[in-house]
N, C-alpha and C positions, 0 to 999 in steps of 0.2 A: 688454798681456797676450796668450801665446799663447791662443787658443777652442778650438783641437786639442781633439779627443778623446785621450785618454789609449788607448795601443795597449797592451792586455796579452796575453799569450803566457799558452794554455790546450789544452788535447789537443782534437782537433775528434773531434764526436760522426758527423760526416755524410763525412770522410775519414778513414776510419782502416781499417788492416787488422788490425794488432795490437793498440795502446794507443793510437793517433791522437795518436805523440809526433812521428812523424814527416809526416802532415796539419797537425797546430796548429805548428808552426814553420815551414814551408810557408808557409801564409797568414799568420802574424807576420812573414817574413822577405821575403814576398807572391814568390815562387817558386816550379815548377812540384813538386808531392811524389812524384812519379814519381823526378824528378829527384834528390832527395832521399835519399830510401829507397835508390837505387844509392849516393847517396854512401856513406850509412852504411853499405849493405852491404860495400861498399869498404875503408871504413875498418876494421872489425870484421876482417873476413878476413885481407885483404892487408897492412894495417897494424898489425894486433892489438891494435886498439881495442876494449878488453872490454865482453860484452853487459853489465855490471853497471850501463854508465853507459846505457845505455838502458832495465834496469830503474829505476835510482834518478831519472831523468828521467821516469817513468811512475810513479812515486811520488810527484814533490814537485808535478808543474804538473800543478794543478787540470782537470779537462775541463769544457768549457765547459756552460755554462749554458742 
C-alpha cells in the first residue's frame, strides 16, 4: 500500500490576489504562482483563453481550510 498522503487541489487563503485559483494550483502543481498568474495572464489575452474559465475554476475548487 501506497502511505502517501492524498494531494488535493484547493484555492490558498495565504496566496491569493484575486480568488487564490492561481496560488492553490501553484502549490498543487508545487510551482512558483508568480510564475503562474503570467501564464494565465498570457493565455486570457494573447490566446483568448476566456476569464469564464477562471471564474468557473473560483467556483468549483474549494479554498482551503
Amino acid at each position: 500500500m501506497n502511505n502517501q498522503p492524498v494531494k488535493r487541489l484547493y484555492r490558498s487563503k495565504s496566496n491569493r490576489i484575486i480568488g487564490g485559483v492561481c496560488g492553490g494550483l501553484a502549490e498543487y502543481l508545487n510551482i512558483d504562482a508568480n510564475a503562474l498568474r503570467v501564464i494565465t495572464a498570457l493565455l486570457t489575452f494573447v490566446m483568448g483563453m476566456s476569464l469564464w474559465v477562471y471564474l468557473l475554476a473560483w467556483l468549483i475548487i474549494p479554498e482551503e481550510r
